[in-house]
PyMOL Python script that loads the backbone (N, CA, C, O; Angstrom):
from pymol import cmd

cmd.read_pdbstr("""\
ATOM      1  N   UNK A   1      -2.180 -41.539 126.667  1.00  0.00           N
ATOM      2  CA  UNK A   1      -0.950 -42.224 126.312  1.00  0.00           C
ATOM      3  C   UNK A   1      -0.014 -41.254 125.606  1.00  0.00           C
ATOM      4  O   UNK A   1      -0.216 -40.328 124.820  1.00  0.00           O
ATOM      5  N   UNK A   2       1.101 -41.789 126.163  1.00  0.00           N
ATOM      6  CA  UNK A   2       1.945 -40.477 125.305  1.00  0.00           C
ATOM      7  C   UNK A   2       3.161 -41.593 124.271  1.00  0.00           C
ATOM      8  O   UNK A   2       3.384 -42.792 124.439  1.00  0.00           O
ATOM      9  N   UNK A   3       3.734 -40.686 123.270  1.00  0.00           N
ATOM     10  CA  UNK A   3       4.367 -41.112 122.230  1.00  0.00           C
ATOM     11  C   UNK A   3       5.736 -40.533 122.807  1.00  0.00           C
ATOM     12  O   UNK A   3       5.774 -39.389 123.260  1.00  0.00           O
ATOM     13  N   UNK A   4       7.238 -41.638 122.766  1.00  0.00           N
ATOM     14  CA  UNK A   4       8.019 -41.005 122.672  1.00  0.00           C
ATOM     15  C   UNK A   4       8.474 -40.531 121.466  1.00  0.00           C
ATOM     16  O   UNK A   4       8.437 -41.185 120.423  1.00  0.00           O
ATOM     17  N   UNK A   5       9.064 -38.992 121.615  1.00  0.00           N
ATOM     18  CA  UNK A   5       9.930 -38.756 120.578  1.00  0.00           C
ATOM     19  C   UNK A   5      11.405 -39.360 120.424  1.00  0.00           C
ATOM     20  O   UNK A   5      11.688 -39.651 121.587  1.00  0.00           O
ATOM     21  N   UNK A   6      12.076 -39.574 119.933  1.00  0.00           N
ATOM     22  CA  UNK A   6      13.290 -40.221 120.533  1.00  0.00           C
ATOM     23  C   UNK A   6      14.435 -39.076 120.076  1.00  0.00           C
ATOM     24  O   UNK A   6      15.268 -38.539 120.805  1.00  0.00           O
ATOM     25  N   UNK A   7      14.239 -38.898 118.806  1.00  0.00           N
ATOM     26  CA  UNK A   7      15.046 -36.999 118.424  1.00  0.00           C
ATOM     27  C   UNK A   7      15.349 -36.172 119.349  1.00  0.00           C
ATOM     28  O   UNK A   7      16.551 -35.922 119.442  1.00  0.00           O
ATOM     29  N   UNK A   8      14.474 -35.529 120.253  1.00  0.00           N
ATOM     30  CA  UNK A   8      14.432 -34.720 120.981  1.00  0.00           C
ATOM     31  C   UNK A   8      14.352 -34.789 122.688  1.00  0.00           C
ATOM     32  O   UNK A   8      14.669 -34.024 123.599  1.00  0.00           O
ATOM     33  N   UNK A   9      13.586 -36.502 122.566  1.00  0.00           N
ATOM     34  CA  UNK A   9      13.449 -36.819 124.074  1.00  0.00           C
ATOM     35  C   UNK A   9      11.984 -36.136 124.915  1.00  0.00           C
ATOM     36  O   UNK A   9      11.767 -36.095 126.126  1.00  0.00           O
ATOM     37  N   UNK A  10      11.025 -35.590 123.639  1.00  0.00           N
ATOM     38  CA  UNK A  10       9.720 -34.807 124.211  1.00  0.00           C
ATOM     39  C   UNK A  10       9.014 -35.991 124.056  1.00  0.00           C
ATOM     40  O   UNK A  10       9.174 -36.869 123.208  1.00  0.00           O
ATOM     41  N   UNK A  11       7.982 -35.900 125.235  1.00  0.00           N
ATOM     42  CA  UNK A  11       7.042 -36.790 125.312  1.00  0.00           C
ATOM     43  C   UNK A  11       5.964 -36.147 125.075  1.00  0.00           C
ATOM     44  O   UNK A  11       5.533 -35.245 125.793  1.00  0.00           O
ATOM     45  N   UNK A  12       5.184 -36.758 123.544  1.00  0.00           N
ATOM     46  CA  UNK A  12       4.248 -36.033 122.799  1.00  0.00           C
ATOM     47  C   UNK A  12       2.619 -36.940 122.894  1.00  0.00           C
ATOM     48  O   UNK A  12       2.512 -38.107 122.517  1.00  0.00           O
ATOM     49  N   UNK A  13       1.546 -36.187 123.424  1.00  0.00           N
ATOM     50  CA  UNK A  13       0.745 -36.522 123.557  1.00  0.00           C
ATOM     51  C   UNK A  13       0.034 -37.390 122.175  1.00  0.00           C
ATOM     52  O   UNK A  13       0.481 -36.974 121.107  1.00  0.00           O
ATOM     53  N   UNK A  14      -1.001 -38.527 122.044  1.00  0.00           N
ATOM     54  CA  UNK A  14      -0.990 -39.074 120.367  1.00  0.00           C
ATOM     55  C   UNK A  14      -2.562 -38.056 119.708  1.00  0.00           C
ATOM     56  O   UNK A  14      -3.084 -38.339 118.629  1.00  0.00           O
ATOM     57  N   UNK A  15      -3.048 -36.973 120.568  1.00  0.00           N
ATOM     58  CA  UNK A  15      -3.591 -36.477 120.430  1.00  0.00           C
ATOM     59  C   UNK A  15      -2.742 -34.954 119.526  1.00  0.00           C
ATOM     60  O   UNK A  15      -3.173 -34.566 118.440  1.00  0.00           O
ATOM     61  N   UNK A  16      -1.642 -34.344 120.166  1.00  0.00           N
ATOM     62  CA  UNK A  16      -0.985 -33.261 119.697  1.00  0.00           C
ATOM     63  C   UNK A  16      -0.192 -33.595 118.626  1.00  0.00           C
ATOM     64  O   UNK A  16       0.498 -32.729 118.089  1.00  0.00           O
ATOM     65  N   UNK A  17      -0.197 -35.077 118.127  1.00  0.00           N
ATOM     66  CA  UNK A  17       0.921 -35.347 116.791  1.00  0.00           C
ATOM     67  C   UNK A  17      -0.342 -35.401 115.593  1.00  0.00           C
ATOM     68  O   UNK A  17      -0.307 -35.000 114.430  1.00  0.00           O
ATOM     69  N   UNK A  18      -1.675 -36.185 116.506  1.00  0.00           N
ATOM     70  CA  UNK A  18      -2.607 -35.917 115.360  1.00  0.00           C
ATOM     71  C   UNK A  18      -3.045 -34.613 114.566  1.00  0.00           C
ATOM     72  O   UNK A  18      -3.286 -34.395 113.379  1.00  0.00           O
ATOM     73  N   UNK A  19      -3.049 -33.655 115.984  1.00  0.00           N
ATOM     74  CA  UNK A  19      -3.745 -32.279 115.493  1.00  0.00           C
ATOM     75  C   UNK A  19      -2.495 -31.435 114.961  1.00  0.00           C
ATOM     76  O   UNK A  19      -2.715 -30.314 114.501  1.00  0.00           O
ATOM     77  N   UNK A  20      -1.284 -31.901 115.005  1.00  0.00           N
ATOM     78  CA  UNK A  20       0.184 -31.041 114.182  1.00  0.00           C
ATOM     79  C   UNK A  20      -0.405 -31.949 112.546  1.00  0.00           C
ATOM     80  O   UNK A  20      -0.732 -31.256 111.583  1.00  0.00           O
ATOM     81  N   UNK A  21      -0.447 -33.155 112.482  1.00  0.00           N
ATOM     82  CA  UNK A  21      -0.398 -33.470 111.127  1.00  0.00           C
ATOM     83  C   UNK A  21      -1.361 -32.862 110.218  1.00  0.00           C
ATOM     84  O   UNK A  21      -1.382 -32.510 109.038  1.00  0.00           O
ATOM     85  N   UNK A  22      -2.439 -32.878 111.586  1.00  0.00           N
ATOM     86  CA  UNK A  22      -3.620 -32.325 110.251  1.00  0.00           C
ATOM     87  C   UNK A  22      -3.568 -30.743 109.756  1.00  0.00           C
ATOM     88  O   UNK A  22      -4.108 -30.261 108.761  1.00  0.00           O
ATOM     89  N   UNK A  23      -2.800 -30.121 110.697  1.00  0.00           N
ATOM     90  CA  UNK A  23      -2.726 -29.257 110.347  1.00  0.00           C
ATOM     91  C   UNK A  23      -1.535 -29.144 109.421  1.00  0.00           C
ATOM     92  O   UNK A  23      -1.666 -27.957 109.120  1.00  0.00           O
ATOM     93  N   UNK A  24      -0.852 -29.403 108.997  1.00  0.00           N
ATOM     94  CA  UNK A  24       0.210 -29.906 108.337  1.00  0.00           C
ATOM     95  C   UNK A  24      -0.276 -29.896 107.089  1.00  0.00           C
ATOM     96  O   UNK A  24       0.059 -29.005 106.308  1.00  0.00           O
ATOM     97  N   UNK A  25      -1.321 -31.107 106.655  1.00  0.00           N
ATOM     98  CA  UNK A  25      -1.829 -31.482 105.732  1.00  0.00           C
ATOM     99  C   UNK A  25      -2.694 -30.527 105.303  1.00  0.00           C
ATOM    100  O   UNK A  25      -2.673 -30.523 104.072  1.00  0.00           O
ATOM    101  N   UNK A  26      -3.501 -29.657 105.768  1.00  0.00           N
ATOM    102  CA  UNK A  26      -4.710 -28.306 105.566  1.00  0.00           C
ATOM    103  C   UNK A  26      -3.541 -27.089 105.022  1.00  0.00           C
ATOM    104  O   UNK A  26      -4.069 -26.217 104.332  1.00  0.00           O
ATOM    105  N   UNK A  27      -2.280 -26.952 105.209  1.00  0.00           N
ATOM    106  CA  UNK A  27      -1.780 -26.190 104.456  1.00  0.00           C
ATOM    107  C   UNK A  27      -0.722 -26.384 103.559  1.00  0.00           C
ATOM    108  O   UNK A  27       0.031 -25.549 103.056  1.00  0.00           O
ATOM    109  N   UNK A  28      -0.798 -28.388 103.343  1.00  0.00           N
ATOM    110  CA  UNK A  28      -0.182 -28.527 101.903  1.00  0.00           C
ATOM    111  C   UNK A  28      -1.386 -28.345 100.792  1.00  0.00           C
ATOM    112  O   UNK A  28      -1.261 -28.079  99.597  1.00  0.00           O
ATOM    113  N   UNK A  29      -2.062 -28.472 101.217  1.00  0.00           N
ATOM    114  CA  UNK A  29      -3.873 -28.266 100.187  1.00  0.00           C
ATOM    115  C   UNK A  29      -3.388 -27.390  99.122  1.00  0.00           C
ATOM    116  O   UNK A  29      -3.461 -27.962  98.034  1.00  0.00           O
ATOM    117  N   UNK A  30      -2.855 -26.046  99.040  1.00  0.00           N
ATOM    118  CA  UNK A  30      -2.986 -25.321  98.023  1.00  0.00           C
ATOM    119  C   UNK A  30      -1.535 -25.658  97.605  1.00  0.00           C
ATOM    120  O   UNK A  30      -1.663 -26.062  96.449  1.00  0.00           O
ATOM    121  N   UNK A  31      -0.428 -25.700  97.878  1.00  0.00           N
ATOM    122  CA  UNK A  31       0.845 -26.426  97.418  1.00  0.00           C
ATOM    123  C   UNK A  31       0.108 -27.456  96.572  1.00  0.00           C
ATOM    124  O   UNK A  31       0.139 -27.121  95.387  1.00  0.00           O
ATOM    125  N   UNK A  32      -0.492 -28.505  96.766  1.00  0.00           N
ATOM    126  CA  UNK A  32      -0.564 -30.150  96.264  1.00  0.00           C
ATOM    127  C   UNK A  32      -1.659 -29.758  95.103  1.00  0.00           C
ATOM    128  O   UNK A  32      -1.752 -30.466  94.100  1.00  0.00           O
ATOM    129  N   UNK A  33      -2.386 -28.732  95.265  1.00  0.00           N
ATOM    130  CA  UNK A  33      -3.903 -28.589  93.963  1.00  0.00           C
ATOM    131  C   UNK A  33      -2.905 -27.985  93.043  1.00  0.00           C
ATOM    132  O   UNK A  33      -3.052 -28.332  91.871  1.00  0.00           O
ATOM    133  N   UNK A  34      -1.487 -26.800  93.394  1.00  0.00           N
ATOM    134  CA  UNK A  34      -1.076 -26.091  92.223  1.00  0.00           C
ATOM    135  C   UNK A  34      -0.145 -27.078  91.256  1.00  0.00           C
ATOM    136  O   UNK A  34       0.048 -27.026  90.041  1.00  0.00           O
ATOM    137  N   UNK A  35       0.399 -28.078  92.356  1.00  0.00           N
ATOM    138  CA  UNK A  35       1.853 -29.317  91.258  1.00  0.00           C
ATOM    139  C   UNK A  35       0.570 -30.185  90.855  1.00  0.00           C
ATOM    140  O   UNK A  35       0.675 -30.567  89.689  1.00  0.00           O
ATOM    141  N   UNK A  36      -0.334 -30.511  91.330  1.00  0.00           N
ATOM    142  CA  UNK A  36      -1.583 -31.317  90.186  1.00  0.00           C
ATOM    143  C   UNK A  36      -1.863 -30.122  89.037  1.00  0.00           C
ATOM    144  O   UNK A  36      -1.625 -30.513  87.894  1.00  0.00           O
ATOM    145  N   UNK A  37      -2.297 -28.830  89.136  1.00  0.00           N
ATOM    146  CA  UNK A  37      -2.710 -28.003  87.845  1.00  0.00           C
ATOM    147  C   UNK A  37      -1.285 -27.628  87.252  1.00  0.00           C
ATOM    148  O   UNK A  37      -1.481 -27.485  86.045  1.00  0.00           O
ATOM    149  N   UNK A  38      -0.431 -27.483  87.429  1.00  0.00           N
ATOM    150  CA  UNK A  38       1.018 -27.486  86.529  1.00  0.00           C
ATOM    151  C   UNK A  38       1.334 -29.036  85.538  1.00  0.00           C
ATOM    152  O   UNK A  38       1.633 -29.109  84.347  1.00  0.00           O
ATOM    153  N   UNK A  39       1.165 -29.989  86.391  1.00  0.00           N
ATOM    154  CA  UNK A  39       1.247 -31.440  85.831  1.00  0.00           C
ATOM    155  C   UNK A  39       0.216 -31.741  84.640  1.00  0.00           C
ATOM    156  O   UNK A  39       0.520 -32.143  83.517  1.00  0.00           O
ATOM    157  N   UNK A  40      -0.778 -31.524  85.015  1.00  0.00           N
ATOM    158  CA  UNK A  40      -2.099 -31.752  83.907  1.00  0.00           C
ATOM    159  C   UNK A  40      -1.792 -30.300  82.896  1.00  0.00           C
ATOM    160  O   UNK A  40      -2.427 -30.279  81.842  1.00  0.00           O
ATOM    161  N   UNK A  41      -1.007 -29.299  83.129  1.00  0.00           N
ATOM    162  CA  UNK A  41      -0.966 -28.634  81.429  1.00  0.00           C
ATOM    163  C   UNK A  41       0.079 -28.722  81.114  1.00  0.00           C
ATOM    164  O   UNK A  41       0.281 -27.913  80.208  1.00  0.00           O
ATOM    165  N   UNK A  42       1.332 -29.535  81.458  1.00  0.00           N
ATOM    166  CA  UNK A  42       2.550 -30.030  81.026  1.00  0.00           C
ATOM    167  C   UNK A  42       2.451 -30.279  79.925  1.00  0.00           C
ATOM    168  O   UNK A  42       1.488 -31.044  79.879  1.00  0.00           O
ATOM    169  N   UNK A  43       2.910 -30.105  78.720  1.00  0.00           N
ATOM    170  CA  UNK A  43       2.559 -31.041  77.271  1.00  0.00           C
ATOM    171  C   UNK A  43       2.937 -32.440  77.165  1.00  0.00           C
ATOM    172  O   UNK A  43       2.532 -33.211  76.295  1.00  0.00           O
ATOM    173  N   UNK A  44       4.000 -32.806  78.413  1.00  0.00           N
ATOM    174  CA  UNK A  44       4.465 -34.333  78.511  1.00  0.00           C
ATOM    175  C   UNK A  44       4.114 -34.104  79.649  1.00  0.00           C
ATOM    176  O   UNK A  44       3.571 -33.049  79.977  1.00  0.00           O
ATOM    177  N   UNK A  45       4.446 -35.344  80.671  1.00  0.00           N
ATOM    178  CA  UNK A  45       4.484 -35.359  82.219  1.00  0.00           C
ATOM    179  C   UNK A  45       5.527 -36.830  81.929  1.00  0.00           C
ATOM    180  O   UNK A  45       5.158 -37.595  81.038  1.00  0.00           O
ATOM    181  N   UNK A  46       6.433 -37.063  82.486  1.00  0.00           N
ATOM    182  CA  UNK A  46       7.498 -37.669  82.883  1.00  0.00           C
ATOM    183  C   UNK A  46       6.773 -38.779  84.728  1.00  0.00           C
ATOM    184  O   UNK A  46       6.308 -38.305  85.765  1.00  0.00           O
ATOM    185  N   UNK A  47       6.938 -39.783  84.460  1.00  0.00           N
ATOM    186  CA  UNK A  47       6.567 -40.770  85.931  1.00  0.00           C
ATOM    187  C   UNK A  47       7.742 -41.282  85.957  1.00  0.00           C
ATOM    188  O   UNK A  47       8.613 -41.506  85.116  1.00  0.00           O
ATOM    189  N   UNK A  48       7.634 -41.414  86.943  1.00  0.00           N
ATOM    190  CA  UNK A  48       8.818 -42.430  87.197  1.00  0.00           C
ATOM    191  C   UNK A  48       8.651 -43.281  88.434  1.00  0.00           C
ATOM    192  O   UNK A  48       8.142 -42.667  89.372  1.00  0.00           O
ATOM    193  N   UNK A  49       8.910 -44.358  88.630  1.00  0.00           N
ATOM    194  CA  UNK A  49       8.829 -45.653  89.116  1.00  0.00           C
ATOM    195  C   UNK A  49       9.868 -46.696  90.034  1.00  0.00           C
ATOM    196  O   UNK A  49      10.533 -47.533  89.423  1.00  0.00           O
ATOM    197  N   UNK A  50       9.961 -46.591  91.512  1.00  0.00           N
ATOM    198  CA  UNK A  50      11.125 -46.722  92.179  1.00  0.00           C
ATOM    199  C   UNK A  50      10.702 -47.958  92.894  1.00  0.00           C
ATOM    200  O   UNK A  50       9.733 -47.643  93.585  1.00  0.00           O
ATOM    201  N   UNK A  51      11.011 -49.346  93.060  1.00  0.00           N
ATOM    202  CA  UNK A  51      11.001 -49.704  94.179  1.00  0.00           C
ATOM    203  C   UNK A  51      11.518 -50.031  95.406  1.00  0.00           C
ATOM    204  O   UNK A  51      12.712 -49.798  95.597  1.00  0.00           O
ATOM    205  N   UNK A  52      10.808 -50.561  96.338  1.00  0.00           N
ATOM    206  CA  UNK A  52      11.043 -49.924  97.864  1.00  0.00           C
ATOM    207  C   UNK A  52      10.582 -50.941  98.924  1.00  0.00           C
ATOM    208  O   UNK A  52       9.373 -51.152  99.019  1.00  0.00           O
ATOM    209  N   UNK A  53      11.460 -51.600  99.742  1.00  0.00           N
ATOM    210  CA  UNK A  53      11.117 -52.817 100.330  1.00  0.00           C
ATOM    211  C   UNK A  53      10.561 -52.199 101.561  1.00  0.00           C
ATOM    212  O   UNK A  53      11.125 -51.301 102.188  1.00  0.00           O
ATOM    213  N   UNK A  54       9.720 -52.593 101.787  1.00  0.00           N
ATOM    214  CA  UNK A  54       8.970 -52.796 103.628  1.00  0.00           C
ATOM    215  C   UNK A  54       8.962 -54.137 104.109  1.00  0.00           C
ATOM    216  O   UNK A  54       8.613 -55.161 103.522  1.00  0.00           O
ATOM    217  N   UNK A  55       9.529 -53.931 105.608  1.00  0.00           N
ATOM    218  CA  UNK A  55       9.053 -55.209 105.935  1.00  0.00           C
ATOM    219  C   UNK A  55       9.180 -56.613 104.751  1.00  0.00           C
ATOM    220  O   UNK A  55       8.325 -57.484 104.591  1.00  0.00           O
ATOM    221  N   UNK A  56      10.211 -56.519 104.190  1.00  0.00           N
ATOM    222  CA  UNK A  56      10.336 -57.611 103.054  1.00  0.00           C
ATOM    223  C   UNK A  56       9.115 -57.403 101.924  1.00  0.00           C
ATOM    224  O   UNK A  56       9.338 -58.054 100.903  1.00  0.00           O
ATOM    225  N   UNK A  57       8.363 -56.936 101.906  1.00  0.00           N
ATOM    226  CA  UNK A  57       7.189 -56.885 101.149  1.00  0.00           C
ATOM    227  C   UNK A  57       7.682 -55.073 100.272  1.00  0.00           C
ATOM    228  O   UNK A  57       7.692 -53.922 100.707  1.00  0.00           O
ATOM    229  N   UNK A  58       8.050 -55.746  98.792  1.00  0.00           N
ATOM    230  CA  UNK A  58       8.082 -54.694  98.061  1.00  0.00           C
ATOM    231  C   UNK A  58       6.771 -53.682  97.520  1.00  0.00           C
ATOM    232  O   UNK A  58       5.635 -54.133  97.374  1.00  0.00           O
ATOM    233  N   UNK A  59       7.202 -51.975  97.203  1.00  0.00           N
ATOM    234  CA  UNK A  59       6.311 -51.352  97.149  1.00  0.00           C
ATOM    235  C   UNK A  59       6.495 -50.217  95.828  1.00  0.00           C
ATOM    236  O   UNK A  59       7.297 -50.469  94.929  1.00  0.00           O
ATOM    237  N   UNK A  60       6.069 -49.566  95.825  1.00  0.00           N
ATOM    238  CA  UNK A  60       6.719 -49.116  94.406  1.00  0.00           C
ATOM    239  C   UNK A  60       6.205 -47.239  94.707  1.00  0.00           C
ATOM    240  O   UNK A  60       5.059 -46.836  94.908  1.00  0.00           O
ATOM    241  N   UNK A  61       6.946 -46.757  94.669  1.00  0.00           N
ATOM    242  CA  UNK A  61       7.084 -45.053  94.873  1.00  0.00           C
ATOM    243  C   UNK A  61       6.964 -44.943  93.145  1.00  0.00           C
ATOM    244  O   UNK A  61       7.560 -45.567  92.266  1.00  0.00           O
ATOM    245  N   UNK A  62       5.821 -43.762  93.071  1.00  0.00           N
ATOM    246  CA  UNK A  62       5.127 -43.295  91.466  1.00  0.00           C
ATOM    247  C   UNK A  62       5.564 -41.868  91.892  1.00  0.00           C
ATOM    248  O   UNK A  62       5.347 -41.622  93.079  1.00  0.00           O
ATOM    249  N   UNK A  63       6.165 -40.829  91.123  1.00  0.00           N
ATOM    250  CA  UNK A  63       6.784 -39.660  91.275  1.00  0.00           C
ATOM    251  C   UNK A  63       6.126 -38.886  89.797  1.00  0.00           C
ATOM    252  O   UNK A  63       6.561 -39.575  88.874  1.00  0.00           O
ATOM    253  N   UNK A  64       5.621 -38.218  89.456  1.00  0.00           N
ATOM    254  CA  UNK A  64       5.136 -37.567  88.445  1.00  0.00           C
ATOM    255  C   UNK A  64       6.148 -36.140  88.497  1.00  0.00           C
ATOM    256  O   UNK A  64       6.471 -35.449  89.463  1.00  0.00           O
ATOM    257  N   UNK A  65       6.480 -36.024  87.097  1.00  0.00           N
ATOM    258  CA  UNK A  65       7.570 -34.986  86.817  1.00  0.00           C
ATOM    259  C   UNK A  65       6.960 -34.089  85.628  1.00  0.00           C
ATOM    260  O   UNK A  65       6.174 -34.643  84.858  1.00  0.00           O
ATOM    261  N   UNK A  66       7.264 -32.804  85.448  1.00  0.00           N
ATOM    262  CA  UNK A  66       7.126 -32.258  84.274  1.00  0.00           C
ATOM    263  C   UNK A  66       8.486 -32.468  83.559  1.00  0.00           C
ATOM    264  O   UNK A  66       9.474 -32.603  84.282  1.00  0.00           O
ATOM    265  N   UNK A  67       8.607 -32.502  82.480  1.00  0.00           N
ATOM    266  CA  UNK A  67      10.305 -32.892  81.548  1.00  0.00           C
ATOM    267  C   UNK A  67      10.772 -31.576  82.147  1.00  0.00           C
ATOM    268  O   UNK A  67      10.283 -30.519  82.547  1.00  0.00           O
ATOM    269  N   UNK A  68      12.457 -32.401  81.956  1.00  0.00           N
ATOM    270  CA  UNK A  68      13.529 -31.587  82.475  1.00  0.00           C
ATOM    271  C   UNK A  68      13.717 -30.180  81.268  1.00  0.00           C
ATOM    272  O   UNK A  68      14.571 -29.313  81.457  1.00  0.00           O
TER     273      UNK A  68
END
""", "prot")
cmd.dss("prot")
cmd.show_as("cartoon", "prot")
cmd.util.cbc("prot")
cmd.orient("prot")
């Protein structure tokens, strides 16, 4: 089965969007471990709290900040 793109008009296999994400995700790994070890020696950490409707059903986006 293929996925349309509608952006571009490529017809993307649901096998080649899986194996782009994961690979995607295998090299945010060291990006995402260094803003977790910067956050945890912050002397504050700043959250902040947005919400965000889906489908009528609200959701709430959590954003962790070091102070400005």
């Amino acid at each position: 089965m293929c996925t349309h793109w509608p952006l571009h008009g490529a017809n993307l296999s649901e096998g080649f969007v899986h194996t782009a994400l994961l690979r995607a995700a295998a090299r945010l790994v060291p990006f995402s471990e260094r803003v977790v070890a910067l956050l945890q020696s912050a002397p504050v950490a700043h959250f902040d709290e947005s919400g965000i409707r889906v489908s009528s059903s609200l959701h709430w986006w959590t954003s962790p900040a070091p102070p400005i």
